[in-house]
KEKOL-820525 format. One line per field, with one value per residue (C-alpha): x, y, z. Coordinates in steps of 0.02 Angstrom, whole numbers, plus 32768, in hexadecimal, padded with zeros to 4 digits. Layout:
BEGIN
X c(X | ...)
Y c(Y | ...)
Z c(Z | ...)
***
This chain:
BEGIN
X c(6374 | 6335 | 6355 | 63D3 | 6431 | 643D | 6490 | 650A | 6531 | 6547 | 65AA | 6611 | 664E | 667C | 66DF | 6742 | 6747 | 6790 | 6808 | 6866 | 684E | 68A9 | 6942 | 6969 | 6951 | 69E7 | 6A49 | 6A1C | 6A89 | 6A7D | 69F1 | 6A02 | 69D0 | 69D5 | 6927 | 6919 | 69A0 | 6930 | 68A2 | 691B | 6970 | 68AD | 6873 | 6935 | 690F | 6859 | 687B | 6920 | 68A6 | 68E7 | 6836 | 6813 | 68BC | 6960 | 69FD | 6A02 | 69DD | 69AC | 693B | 694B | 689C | 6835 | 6877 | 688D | 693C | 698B | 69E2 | 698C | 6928 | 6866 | 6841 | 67E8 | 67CE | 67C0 | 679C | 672C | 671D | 66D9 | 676A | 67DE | 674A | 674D | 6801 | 67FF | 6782 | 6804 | 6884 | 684A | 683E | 68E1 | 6955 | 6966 | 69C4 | 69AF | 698F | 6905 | 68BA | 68A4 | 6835 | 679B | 67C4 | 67F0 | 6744 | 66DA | 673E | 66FB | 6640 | 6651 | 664A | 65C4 | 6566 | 65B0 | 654E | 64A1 | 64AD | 64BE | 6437 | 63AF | 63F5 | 63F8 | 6328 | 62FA | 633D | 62E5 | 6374 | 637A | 637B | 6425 | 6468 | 6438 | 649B | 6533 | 652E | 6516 | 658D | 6610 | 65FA | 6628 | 66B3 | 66F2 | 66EC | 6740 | 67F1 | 67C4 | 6867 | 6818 | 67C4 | 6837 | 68CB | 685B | 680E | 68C6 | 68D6 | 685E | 6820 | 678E | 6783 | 672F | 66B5 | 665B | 664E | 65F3 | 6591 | 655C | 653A | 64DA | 646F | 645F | 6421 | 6395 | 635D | 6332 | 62CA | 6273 | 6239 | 6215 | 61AC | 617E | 6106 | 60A0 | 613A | 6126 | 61A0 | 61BF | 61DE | 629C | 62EB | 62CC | 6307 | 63A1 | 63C3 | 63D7 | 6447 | 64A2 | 64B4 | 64D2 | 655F | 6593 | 65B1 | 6620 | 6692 | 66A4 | 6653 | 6611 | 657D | 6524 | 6527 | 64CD | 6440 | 643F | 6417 | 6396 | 6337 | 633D | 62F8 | 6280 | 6245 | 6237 | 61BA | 6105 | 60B4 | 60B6 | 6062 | 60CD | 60CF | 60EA | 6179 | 61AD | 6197 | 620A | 62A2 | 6286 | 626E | 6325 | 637B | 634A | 638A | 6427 | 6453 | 641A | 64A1 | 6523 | 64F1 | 6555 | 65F7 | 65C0 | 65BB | 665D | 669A | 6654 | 667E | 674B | 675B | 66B0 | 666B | 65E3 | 6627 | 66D0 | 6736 | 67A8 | 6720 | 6734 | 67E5 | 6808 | 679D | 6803 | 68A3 | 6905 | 6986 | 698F | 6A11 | 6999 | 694B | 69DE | 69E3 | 6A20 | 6A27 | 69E1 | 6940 | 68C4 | 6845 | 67C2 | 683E | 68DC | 6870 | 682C | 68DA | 690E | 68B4 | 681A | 6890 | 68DA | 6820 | 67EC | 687D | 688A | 67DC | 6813 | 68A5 | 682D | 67A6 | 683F | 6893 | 67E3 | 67BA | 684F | 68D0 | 683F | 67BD | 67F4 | 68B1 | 68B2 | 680D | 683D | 6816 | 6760 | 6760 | 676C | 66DE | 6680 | 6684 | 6660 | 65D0 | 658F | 6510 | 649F | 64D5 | 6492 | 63E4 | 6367 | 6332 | 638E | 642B | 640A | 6434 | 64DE | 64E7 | 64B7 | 653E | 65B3 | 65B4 | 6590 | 662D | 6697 | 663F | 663F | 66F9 | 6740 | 66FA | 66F9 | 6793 | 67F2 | 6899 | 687A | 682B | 68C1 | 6905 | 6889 | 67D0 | 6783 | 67CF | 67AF | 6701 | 6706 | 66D3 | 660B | 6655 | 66CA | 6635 | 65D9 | 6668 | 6665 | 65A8 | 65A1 | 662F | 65EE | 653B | 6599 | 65F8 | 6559 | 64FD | 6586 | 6582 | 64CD | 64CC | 655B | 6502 | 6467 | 64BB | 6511 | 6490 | 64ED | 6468 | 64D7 | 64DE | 6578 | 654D | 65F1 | 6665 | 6657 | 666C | 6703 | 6749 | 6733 | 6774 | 6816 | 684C | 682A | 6898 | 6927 | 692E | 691E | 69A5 | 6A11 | 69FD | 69D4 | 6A8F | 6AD0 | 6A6B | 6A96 | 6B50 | 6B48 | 6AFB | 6B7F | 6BE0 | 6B9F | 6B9D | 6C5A | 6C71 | 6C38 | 6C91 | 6D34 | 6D0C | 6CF6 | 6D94 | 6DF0 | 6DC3 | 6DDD | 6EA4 | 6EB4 | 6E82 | 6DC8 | 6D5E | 6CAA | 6C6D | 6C16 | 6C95 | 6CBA | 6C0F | 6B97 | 6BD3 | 6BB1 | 6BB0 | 6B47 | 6AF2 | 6ACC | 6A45 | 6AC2 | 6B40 | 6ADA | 6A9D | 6B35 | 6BAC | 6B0A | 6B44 | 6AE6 | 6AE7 | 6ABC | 6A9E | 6B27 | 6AC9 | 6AF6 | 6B36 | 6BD6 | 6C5E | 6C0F | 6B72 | 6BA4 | 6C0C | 6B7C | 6B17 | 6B98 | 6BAD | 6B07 | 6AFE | 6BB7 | 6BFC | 6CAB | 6CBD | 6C83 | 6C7F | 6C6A | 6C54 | 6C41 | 6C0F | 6BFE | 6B7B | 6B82 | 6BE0 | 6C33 | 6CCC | 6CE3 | 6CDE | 6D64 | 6DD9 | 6DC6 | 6DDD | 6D32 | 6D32 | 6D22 | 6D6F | 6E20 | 6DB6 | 6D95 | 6E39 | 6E4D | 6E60 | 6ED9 | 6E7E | 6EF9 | 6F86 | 6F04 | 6F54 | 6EB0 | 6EA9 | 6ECF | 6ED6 | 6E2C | 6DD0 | 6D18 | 6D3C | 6D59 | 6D60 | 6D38 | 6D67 | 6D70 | 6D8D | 6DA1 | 6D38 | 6DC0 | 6D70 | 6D0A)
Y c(306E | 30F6 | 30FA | 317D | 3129 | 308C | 30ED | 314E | 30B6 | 303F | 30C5 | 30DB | 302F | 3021 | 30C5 | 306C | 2FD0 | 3013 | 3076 | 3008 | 2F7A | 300C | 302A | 2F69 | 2F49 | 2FBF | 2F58 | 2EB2 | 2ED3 | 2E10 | 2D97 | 2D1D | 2C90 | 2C3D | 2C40 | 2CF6 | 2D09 | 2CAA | 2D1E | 2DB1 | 2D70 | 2D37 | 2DD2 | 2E42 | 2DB6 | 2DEA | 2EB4 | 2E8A | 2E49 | 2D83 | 2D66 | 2CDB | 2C8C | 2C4D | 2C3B | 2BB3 | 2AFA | 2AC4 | 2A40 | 29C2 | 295D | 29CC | 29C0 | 2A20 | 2A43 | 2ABC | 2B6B | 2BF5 | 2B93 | 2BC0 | 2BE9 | 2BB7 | 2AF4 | 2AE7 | 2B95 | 2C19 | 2CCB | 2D4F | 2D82 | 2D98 | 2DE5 | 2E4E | 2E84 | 2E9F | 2F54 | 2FA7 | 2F5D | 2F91 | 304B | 3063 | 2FE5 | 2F21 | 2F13 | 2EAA | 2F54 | 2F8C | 2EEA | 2EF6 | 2F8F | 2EF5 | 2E98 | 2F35 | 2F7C | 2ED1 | 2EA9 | 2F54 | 2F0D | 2E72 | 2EFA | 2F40 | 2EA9 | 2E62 | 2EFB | 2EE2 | 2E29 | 2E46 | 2ED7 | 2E5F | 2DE8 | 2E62 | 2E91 | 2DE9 | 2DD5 | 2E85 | 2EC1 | 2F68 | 2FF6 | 302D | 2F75 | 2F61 | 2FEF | 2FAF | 2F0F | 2F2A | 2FA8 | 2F4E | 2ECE | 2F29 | 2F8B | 2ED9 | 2E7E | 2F2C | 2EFD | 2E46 | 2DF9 | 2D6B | 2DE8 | 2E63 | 2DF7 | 2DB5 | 2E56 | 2E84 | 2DF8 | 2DE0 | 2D3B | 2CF2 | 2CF7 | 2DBA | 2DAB | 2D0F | 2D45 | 2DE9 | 2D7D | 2CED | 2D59 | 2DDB | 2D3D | 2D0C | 2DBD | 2DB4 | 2D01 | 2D43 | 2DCE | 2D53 | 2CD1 | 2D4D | 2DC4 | 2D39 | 2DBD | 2D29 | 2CD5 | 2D43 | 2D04 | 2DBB | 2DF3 | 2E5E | 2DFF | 2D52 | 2D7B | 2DE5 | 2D33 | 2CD5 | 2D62 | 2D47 | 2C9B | 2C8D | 2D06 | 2CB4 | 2C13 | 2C6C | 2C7A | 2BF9 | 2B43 | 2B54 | 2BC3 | 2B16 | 2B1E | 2BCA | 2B58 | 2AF5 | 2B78 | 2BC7 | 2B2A | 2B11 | 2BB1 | 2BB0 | 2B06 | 2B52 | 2BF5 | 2BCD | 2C5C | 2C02 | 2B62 | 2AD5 | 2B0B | 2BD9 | 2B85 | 2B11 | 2BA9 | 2C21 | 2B90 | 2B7B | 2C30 | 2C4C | 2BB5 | 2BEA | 2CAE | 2C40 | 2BDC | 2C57 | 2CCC | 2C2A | 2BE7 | 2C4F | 2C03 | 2B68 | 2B75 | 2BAF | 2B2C | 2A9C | 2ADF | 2AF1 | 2A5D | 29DE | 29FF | 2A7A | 2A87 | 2AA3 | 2A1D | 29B7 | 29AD | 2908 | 28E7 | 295B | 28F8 | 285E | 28B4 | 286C | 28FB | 29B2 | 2984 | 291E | 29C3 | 29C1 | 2902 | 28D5 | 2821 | 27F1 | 2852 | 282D | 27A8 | 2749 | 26A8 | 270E | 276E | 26CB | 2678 | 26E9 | 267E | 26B5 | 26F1 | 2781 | 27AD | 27D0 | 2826 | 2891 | 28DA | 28FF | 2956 | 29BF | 29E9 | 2A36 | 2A8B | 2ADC | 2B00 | 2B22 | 2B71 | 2BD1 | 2C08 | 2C01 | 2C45 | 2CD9 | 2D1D | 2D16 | 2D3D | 2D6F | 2CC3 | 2C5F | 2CD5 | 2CA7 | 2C00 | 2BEE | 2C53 | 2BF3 | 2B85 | 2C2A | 2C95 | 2C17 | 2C17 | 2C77 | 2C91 | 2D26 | 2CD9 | 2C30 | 2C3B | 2C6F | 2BDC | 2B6C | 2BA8 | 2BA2 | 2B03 | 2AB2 | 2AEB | 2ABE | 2A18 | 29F2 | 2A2C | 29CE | 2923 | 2925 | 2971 | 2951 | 296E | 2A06 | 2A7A | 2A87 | 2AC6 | 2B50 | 2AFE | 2B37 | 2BD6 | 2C46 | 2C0B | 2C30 | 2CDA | 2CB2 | 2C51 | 2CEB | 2D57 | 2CE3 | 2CD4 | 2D97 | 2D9F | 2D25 | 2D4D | 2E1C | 2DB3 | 2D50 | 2DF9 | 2E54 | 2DD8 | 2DBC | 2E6F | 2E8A | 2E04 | 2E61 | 2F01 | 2EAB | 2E53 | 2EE4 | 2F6A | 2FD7 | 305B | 3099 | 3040 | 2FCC | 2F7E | 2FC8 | 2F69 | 2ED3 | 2F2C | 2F7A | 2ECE | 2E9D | 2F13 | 2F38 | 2E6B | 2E71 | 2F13 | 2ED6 | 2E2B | 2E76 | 2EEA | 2E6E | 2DF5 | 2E4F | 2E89 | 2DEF | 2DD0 | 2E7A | 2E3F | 2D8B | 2DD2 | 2E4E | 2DAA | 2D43 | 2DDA | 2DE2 | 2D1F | 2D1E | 2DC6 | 2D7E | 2CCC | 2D27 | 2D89 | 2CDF | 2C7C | 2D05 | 2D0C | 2C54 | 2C42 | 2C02 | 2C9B | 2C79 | 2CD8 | 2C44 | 2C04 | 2B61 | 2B39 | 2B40 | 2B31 | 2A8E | 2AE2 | 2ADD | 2B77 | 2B6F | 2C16 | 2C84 | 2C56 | 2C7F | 2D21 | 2D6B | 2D37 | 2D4E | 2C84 | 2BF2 | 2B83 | 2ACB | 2A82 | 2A14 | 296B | 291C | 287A | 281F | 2881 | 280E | 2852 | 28F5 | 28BF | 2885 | 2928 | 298D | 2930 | 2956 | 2A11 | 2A2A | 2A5D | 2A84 | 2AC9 | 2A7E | 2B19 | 2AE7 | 2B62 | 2B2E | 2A82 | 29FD | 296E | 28BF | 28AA | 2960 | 2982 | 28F2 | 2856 | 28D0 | 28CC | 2813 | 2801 | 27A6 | 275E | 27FC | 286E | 2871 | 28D7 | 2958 | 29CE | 2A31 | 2B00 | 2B45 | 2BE1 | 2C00 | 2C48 | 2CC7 | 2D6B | 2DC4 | 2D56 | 2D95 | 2D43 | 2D4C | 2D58 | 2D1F | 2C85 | 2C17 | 2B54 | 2B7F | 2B06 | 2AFC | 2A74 | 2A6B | 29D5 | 297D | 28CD | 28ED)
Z c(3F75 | 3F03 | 3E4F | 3E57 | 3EE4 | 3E90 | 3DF0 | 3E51 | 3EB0 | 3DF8 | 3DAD | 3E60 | 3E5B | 3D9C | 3DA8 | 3E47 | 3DF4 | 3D45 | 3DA4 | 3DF0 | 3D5C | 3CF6 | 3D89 | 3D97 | 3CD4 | 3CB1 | 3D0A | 3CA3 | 3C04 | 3BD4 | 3B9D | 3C0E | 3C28 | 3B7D | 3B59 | 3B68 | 3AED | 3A76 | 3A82 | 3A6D | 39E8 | 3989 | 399D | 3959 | 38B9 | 389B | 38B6 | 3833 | 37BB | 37CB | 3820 | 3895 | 38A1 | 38FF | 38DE | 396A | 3984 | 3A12 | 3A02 | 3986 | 39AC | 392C | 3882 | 37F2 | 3844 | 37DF | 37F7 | 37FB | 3867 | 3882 | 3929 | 39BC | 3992 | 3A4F | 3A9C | 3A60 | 3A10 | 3A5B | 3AC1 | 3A42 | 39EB | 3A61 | 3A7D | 39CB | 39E7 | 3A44 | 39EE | 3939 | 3993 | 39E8 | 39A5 | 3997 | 3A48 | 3AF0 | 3B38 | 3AD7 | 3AD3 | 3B88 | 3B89 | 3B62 | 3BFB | 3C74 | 3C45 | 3C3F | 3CDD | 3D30 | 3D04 | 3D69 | 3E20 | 3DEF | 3DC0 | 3E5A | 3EAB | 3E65 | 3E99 | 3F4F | 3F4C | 3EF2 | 3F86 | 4001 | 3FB6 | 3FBB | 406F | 40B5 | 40FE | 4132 | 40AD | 410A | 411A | 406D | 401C | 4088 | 4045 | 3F99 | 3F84 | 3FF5 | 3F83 | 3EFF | 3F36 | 3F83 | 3EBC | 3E80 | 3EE2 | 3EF2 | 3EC0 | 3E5B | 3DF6 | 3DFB | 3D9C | 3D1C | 3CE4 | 3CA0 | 3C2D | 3B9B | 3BA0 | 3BB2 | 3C7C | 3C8A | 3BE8 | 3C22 | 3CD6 | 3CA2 | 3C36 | 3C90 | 3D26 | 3CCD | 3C97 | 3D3A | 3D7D | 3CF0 | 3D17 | 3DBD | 3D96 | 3D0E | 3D8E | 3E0F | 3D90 | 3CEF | 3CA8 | 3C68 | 3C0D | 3B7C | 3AFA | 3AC6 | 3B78 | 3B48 | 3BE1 | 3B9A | 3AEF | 3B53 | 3BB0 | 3B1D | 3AD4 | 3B6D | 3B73 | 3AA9 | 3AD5 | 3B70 | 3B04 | 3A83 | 3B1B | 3B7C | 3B62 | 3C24 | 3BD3 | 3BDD | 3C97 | 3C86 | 3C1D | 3CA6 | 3D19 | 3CB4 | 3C9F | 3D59 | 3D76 | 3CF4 | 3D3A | 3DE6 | 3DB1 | 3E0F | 3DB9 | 3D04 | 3CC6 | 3C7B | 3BD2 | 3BF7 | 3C3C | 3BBA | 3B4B | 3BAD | 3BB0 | 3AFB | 3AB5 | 3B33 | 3AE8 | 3A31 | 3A46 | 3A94 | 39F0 | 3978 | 39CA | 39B5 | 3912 | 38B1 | 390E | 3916 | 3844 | 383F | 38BC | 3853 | 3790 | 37FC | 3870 | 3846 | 38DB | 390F | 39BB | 3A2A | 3A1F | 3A88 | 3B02 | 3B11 | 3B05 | 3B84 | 3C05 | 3BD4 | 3C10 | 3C82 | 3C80 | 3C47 | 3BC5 | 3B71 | 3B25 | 3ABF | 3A8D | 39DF | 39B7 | 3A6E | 3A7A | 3B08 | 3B06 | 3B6A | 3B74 | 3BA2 | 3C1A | 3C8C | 3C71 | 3D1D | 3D64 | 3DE7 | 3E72 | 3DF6 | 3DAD | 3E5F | 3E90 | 3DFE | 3E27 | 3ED3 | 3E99 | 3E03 | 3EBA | 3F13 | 3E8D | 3E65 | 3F20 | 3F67 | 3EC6 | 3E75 | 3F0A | 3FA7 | 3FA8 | 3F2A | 3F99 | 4039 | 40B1 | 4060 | 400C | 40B4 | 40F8 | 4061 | 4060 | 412D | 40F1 | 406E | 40A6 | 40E0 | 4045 | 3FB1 | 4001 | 3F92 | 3EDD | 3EBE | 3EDA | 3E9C | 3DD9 | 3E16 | 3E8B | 3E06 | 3D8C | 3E03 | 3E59 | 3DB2 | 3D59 | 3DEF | 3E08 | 3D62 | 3D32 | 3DCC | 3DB6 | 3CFD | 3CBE | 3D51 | 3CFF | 3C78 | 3D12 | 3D75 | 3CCE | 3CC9 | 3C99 | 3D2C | 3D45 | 3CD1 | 3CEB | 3D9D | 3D90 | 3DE3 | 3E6F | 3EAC | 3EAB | 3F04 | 3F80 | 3F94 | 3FA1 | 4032 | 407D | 409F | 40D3 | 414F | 4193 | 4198 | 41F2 | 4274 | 428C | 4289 | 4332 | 437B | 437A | 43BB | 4445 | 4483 | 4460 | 43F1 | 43B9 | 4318 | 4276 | 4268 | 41BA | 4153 | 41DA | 4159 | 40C5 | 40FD | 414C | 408E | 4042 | 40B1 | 40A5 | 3FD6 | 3FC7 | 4045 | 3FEA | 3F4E | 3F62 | 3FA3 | 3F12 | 3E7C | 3E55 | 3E5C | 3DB7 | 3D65 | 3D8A | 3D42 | 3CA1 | 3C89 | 3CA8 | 3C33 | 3BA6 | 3BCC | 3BBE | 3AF1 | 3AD4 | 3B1D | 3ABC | 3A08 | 3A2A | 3A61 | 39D7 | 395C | 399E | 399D | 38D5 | 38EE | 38E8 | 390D | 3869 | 383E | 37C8 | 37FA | 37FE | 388F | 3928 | 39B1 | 3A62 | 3B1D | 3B06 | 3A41 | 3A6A | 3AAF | 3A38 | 39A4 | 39E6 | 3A27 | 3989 | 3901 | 38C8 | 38B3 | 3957 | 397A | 3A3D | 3A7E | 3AAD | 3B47 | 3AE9 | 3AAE | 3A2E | 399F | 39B4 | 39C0 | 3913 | 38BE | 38F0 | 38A4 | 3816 | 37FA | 37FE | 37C1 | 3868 | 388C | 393D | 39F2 | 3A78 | 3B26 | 3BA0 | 3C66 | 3C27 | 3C98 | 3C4E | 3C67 | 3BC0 | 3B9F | 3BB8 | 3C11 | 3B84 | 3B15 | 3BB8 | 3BCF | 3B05 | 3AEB | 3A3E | 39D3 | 3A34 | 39CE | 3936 | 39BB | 39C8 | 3A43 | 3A2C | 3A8F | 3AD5 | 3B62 | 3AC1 | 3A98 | 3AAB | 3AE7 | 3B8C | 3C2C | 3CE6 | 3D24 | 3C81 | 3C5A | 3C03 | 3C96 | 3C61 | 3BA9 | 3B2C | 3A73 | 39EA | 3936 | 38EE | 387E | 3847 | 37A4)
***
């Protein structure tokens, strides 16, 4: 592939790619899930001039705990840092906020692209086959629906896939070209830029470290210490590029690092995120008893094979993985295959419970490329033995592609409303809730104090009012929290925890200074409205 074509092709796929992020983003008028709503929200504080704050609590495991609350004491930055450029330049909305993840979205294609032609290099295919499959592969990650949904929300899903696999694409060319292991070599001081940024993302960066050291390990050309040297002068760009966080993590929270690492592996359900008075710990954690430790990991290996790879690709994602064992052979690919297997190794057997509420996918971003890559390798070497076994004398390669493609764009298609409808839903919910609650005499303007509810980040983004997390405990504990923070409202919207709404029906001790609002006698409600099994109470024990 000549210079020129590789360009035209590079450029081809990112102008697909953006295209069609920009057609399904219009149809995502919502931040949703929570956590994108938290980024969004970040980012509208820091373009307002409030800087690096929420109005929500989440998480009470990393003190101070105070309103405005400083963010990310559990996720990281750059997203929201992100979402804040457009944001600053055509408004602080969800919709400009997503112009960061339609365009870092459109980059993953195209770096999906260069992977399978250094594969395609290393494996000397064909210069025809080799076109095919790189640009198939491509064109295949540009309407992959895994990809596709996540490039409309800004989280931090699309910048630490471009990131990690941009790293990954120049630890390759390192260890197959070291150049002596000069320290001032511009692609080792561009990896550690990578990787420093890659850990302002997502805490799965390490797993790029990991990588890098493996590869590093594994270059013949270099003596021990040129490649001591090269992990070290990569590792130093790395914390250099993180230091300044990890400053401002430790003069906010103590702590130099993410937090909640640790509590989150002691889980034991997703609610516990949101513990008050009953937070997790090593002793509460073995207390299930061995039976429930194993079976929780089970549960965390087939929520992160089956919920997050294998059904949103098909049918390329069942290809892929039938391909696997051929496609991970070789250096080029083998940073990727690293990362990859390491986050979802590592997410599924250590925080069994916190993945299948997210860990592992918005980290997943390496593994569906990889799933694309060998899923076109697998379709071009089927075809490639077709066409030798029945003597077909004209090239055949683009048969894969185009299998790829069609089954990404007809499942795609199929699915992709579906979410553009349930975040119109979910906008409609809160608008409906404020309008309830303003009717009934309990306006959520914030006067009456923050308010306790299920989903304390979309609360305090769409009403602009200081929000705490409901934890999944008893009405006293939920007393004492709001005791605490001067709370005078519990929202519960679609709740259905072990303890909520369920101990206030069975009047649990506690429940009688939890009064029920009576949102059905608001005037603005209508058969068939978005507030489904909504509840309210008024707080009225001091």
């Amino acid at each position: 592939m000549t210079r020129r074509e590789a360009v035209a092709s590079a450029v081809g796929v990112f102008v697909v790619a953006f295209v069609v992020r920009v057609v399904f983003a219009s149809q995502i008028v919502f931040p949703k899930p929570e956590d994108t709503a938290y980024y969004v929200g970040v980012a509208r504080n820091l373009v307002e001039g409030r800087g690096l704050v929420s109005d929500a609590l989440w998480s009470y495991q990393t003190p101070p705990l105070a309103f405005p609350r400083a963010a990310f004491e559990v996720w990281l930055p750059l997203p929201s840092l992100l979402a804040a450029i457009p944001m600053a330049l055509l408004g602080a909305t969800f919709a400009a906020a997503q112009w960061s993840s339609v365009v870092l979205g459109a980059l993953v294609p195209m770096l999906a692209w260069r992977l399978a032609a250094d594969v395609a290099e290393e494996r000397g295919l064909a210069a025809g086959r080799s076109r095919v499959l790189a640009l198939g592969t491509g064109l295949t990650c540009a309407v992959y629906l895994p990809l596709l949904l996540h490039s409309a929300l800004p989280d931090s899903t699309m910048p630490f896939a471009v990131l990690a696999l941009a790293a990954c694409l120049v630890m390759a060319r390192i260890a197959r070209e070291p150049r002596g292991g000069h320290l001032l070599d511009p692609r080792v001081l561009g990896l550690g830029v990578l990787i420093g940024l890659a850990a302002l993302t997502r805490n799965e960066a390490i797993y790029l470290g990991l990588a890098w050291l493996i590869v590093a390990a594994g270059i013949g050309d270099l003596d021990r210490r040129a490649r001591a040297r090269l992990i070290a002068a990569v590792a130093g760009v790395a914390v250099l590029v993180f230091l300044p966080w990890a400053i401002r993590d430790w003069l906010t929270f103590g702590s130099p690092l993410p937090g909640q690492a640790v509590a989150n592996a002691f889980s034991i359900s997703g609610f516990d995120i949101f513990a008050w008075n009953d937070p997790p710990t090593l002793s509460r954690y073995l207390a299930v008893g061995p039976a429930r430790l194993v079976e929780m990991r089970v549960e965390g290996l087939a929520h992160n094979f089956f919920s997050v790879l294998l059904l949103p690709g098909l049918p390329v994602s069942l290809i892929g993985f039938i391909g696997l064992p051929w496609a991970i052979r070789g250096a080029a690919i083998r940073p990727v295959v690293i990362v990859s297997f390491a986050t979802f190794l590592v997410t599924s057997l250590v925080f069994p419970v916190a993945t299948t509420w997210g860990t592992f996918l918005h980290a997943a971003g390496p593994f569906q490329v990889l799933l694309v890559v060998s899923a076109l390798l697998a379709l071009d070497a089927l075809i490639a033995r077709v066409a030798a076994a029945q003597g077909w004398t004209r090239p055949v390669a683009w048969l894969g592609p185009l299998l790829g493609i069609f089954g990404s764009v007809l499942f795609s298609v199929a699915l992709l409303p579906s979410f553009g409808s349930g975040s119109s839903g979910t906008a409609e919910q809160y608008r409906q809730l404020a309008a309830a609650m303003a009717d009934i005499g309990h306006p959520l303007d914030g006067s009456s104090g923050p308010v306790i509810t299920n989903f304390p980040i979309w609360m305090a983004e769409t009403q602009r009012i200081d929000a705490l997390a409901l934890p999944d405990e008893p009405p006293r504990d939920v007393l004492d929290l709001a005791s605490t923070f001067g709370a005078g409202l519990v929202v519960l919207l679609d709740a259905d925890s072990t303890h909520w709404p369920h101990d206030i029906d069975a009047g649990v001790d506690g429940s009688t200074c939890f009064h029920e609002l009576d949102l059905g006698a608001a005037p603005s409600r209508s058969p068939g409205d978005a507030l489904g099994t909504t509840r309210a109470f008024e707080i009225v024990c001091p």
